[in-house]
N, C-alpha and C positions, 0 to 999 in steps of 0.2 A: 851605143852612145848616139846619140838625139846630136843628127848635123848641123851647123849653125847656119840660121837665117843670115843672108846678106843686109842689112839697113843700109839706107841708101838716106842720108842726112844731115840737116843745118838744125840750129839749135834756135826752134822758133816752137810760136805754140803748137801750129802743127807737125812739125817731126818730136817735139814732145809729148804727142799722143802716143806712137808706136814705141818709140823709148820708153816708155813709164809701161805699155802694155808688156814688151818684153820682158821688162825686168818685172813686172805683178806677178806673169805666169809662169816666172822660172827657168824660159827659153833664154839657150847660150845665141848670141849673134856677134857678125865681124860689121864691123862701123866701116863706111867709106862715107869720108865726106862730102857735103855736095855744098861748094860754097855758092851758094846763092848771090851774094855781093861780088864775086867776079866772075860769074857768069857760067859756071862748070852745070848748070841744069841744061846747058846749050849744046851740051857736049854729045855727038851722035851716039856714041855705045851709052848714054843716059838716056835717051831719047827714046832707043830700043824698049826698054824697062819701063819708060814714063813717057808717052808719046805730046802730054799736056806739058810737060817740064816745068811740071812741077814735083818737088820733094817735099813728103817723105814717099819713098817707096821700099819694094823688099823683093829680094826671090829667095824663095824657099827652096832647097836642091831635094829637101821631102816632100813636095807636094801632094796634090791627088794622085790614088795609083803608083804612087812611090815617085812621080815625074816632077824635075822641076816646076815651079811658077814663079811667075813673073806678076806682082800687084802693086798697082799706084793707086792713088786716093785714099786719106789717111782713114775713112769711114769705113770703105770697102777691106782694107789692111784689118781695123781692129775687129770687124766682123768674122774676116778668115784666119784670125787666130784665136778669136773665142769660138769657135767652131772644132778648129784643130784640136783644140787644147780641153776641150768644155767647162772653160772656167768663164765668170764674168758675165754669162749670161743666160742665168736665170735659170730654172729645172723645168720651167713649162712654156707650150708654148703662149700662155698670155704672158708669163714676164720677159720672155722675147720681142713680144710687139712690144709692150712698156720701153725695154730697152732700145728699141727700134724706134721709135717715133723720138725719143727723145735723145738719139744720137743724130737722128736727122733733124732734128730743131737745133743741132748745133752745126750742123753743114749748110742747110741752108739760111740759119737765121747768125747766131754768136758768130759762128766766125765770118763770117764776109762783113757785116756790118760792122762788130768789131774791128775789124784789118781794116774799112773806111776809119772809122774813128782815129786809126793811129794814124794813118794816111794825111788825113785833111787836119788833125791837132796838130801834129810833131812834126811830121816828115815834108808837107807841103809848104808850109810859112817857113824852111830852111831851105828851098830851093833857089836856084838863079836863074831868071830874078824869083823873090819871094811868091808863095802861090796864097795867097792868106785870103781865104774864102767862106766869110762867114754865113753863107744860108748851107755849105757843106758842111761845118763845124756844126753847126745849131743841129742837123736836120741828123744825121750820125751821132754824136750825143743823145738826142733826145733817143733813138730809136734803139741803143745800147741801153738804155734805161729802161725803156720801154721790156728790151727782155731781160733785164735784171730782175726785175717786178715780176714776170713772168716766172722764173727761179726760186725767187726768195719766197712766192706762193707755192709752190710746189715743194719746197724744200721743209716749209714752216706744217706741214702735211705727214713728211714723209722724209726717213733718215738721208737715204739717197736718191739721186736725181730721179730713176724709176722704180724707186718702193725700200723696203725695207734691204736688200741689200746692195754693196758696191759692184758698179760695172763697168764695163768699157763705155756707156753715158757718159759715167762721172769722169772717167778719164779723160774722153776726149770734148769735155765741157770747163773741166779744171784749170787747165793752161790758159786759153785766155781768160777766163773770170778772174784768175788771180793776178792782172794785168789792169785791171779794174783802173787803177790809180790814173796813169796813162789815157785811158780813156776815160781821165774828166769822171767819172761818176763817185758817188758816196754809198757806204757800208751802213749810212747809221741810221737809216729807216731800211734794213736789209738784215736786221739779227739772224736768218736763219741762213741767208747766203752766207755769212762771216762764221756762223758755227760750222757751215759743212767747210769752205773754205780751208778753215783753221785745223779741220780733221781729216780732210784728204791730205792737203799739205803736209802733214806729219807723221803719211804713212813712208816708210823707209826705200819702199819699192817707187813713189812718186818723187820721193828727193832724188835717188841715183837714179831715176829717169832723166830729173829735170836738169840734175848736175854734168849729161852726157854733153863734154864739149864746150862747158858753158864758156870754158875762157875764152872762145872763136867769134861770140855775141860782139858784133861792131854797135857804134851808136849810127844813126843811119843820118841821125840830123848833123852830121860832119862828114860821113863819110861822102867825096861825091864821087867816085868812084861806082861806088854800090848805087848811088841814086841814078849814074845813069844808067845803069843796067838794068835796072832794078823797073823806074819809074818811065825811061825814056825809050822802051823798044814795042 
């Protein structure tokens, strides 16, 4: 019997990557939470695990050579388990660079500029005092658009993010795109984002990813607890 991954997780788009990747591949794992909102990423026996503190992360007590591992960064994580596992990514290796390049246009590009967007719409103009910053709003919008377009060409192309079949791309591209709303942008010059959207979303394996925990989601535009933790260290 195949030993369970530790997940090390808050219920955001990124620890919804490894969530949804778990449950795709059919690996058993035990949940520790990591509340982000009060500050448990700080925590040193976390620290060991994820020296950036940030979550999500994992260790595996199967690792290489049958030895523990210990991985953080959610891109690094969904790659050593489509690896482990050899599901999600691809039978050669050009559909591995496919998958590869366009898992990295989501670590360096979707999400950071994303996570601004949410930052400077939502969470900054409910600070004390107010942080209401319109060339960051303007500049973060536009630039979340900018790779929406980027998406919805690629998508209008080709089933999933890199080619005809689903990956750990789509996965770890899914969570925030479908957050869309939030960041200000619109779906209706985007038909082929909204059809994949609409189709990853209603795989069964991305709802009970997505559902892991979800009741622990605070609103971050109240809570100031979490903001100072969160925004002020």
């Amino acid at each position: 019997m195949t030993a369970p991954i530790d997940l090390y997780y808050w219920p955001t788009p990124n620890g919804w990557k490894v969530s949804i990747a778990l449950e795709e591949m059919g690996l058993p794992y035990a949940l520790h939470l990591i509340n982000i909102g009060a500050g448990d990423q700080f925590n040193p026996d976390f620290l060991k695990i994820a020296p950036n503190n940030r979550m999500p992360a994992i260790t595996d007590p199967e690792g290489p050579d049958d030895k523990p591992i210990s991985i953080f960064e959610s891109g690094a994580i969904l790659q050593y388990l489509a690896r482990k596992t050899g599901q999600f990514y691809g039978e050669t290796e050009r559909d591995r660079v496919a998958v590869d390049q366009w898992l990295m246009w989501q670590m360096g590009g979707v999400g950071p500029m994303a996570g601004q967007a949410h930052h400077f719409l939502k969470y900054a103009p409910a600070l004390t005092p107010p942080q209401d910053l319109p060339y960051a709003k303007d500049r973060y919008r536009a630039e979340v658009a900018r790779l929406y377009g980027v998406l919805d060409r690629q998508l209008a192309a080709n089933r999933y993010v890199a080619g005809d079949a689903y990956s750990i791309a789509d996965m770890a591209i899914w969570g925030w795109a479908s957050l869309w709303e939030g960041q200000e942008q619109t779906l209706e010059d985007k038909p082929a984002m909204k059809r994949w959207l609409d189709e990853v979303g209603a795989r069964p394996a991305v709802q009970r990813g997505r559902a892991v925990a979800a009741d622990q989601r605070s609103n971050l535009q109240s809570d100031k607890k979490a903001q100072e933790v969160l925004f002020r260290r």
